[in-house]
Steps between C-alpha positions, in 0.01 A plus 500: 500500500682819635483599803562884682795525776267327765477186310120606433377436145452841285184514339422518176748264442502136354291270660672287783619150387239204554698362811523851690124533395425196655670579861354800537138322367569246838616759708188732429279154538690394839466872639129449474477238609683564823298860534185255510596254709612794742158654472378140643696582759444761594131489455542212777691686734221801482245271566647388815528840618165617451363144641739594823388851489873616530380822429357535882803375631690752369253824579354556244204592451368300181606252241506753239677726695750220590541416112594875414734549776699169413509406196341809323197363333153550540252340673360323181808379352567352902149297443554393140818310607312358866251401196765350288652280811139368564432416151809315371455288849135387385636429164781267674276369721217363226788396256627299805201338584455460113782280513680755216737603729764380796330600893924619471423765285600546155623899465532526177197412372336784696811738572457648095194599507463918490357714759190571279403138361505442894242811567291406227496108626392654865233249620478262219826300598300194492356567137871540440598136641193348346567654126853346580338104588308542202728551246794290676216200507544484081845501491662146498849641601551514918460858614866614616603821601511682169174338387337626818661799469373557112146364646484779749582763289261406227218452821567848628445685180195282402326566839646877612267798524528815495701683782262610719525880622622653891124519605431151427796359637416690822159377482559141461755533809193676678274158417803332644403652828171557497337204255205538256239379726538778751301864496663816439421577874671128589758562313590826633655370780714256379659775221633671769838315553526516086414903477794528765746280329466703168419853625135510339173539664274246588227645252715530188605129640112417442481649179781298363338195637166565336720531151678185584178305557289659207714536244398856485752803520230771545501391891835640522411777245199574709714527855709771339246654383316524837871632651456751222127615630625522826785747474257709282283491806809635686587784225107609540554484866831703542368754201147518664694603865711731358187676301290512874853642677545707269151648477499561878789693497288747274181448672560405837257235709270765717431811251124600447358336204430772298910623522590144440303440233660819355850449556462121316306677248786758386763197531345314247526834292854592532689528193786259340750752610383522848732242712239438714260412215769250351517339828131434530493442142735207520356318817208491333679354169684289674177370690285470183755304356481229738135500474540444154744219513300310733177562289742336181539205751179419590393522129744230426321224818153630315521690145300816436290233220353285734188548615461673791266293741519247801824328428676827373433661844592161688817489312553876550421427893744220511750665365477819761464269785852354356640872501371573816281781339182615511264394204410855409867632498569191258166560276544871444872462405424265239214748352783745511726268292163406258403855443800651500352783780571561878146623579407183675811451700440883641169452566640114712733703646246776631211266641777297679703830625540516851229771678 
């Protein structure tokens, strides 16, 4: 096999001869297996810092801030490996008190297994051991280190699921702290220390806890969706301010009635070439627009093809009490988005204006 000045083999070329293709095979195999085994290590050494909470001792202000500063990853890769250390302990432990394995430790039976098979084993480390008792029970042969070994990798992939996503992760970690049994409002409390260790708020916390104990990703679909209501609300808010401002500047608080009425009449009229006109043009656009957006939402907690009765206006009612809105504001913005007209949001707008 030739090789280029470097001593590097030029490709293309003939294939290398069965003994150089066997070295590299072993040094490919031994590289990783020494990149796993250092994973173990690490994901040990990570654990210990976030059960010391080193992160506090050196000023900062979060775990996840801690783990980007340091060592550059994020806060979820920092948990997966705390979640690796925890796991391939349980899995030790029960194959120790399985009598499969030495209270000494055996590293190699554990130290090759990846990253991922140890994600997707998260929680089931005792199916794991028991899948391993089973099948070493019909073997004659004594289980040695390469049996076990062979055991355990056949045990993972018969019991491993798949990797769960970020939001579930974070949610099981939230049951950690606040368990199943508790309320919401229970629960609250105890989240607290866990929304300040990874820099997320206590209700997005509770969301992700309410996925982890259901099953059911819409809880955390439905918090972002309510994050999403809410800065509409503030878009409606800052457009509707700007409209009033911008309105008194034209037709300032104190005129007579008649000249007011006037002044807002011919502003409404002014052309698309008249600046002025633009102006009021687009505060009103951009206010209407929010209107619309949050009419879309509510449609999507209760549909335009459900009937509207009793439950449609509790739902409707819940849901504005949740925004911190009034009822009205929320019902005539979702006839705005059904009917595709602004005539009911004016005419919310003009009962509720200020006298």
């Amino acid at each position: 096999m030739s090789k280029d000045m470097a001593g590097r083999p030029v490709e293309g070329d003939l294939v290398a001869p069965l003994d150089e293709a066997r070295a590299l095979t072993d040094e490919i195999r031994a590289a990783i297996k020494g990149v796993k085994a250092a994973t173990g290590r690490l994901a040990a050494a990570v654990r210990r810092a976030h059960e010391a909470r080193v992160w506090v001792t050196l000023r900062y202000p979060s775990w996840k801030t801690y783990a980007k500063a340091e060592f550059g990853i994020g806060r979820s890769h920092a948990y997966r490996l705390v979640d690796q250390a925890v796991t391939a302990e349980e899995l030790e432990t029960a194959l120790v008190e399985l009598g499969l394995m030495s209270p000494a430790g055996d590293a190699d039976v554990l130290g090759e297994l990846s990253g991922r098979a140890w994600r997707e084993i998260q929680g089931r480390a005792h199916d794991v051991a028991a899948r391993v008792a089973e099948r070493a029970a019909l073997l004659e042969a004594p289980v040695d280190v390469e049996l076990l070994h062979t055991l355990v990798a056949e045990a993972v992939d018969h019991v491993r699921a798949p990797e769960p996503d970020g939001d579930l992760l974070l949610g099981r970690r939230a049951m950690d702290a606040a368990p199943a049994h508790l309320s919401d409002r229970q629960a609250t409390a105890r989240l607290r220390r866990l929304a300040e260790e990874v820099g997320e708020p206590v209700p997005f916390l509770l969301a992700c806890r309410r996925y982890a104990l259901s099953g059911d990703a819409r809880a955390v679909e439905t918090y972002r969706q309510h994050l999403t209501a809410l800065e509409i609300i503030r878009e409606q808010t800052a457009a509707r301010f700007a409209l009033g401002d911008y309105v008194n500047e034209e037709v300032p608080i104190g005129l007579p009635e008649d000249e007011a009425a006037a002044r807002l009449q011919a502003l409404t009229e002014l052309g698309p070439d008249d600046p002025a006109g633009a102006r009021y043009r687009e505060c009103v656009r951009r206010a209407r627009d929010a209107d619309r957006r949050l009419g879309e939402y509510a449609l999507g907690v209760y549909p335009a093809d459900q009937p509207w009765d009793e439950t449609g206006a509790q739902v409707l009612g819940d849901l504005a009490d949740e925004l911190g809105i009034p009822f009205g504001e929320l019902f005539t913005c979702r006839l705005f988005a059904i009917t595709g007209s602004d005539l009911s949001v004016r005419f919310w707008e003009e009962v509720n204006a200020p006298a």
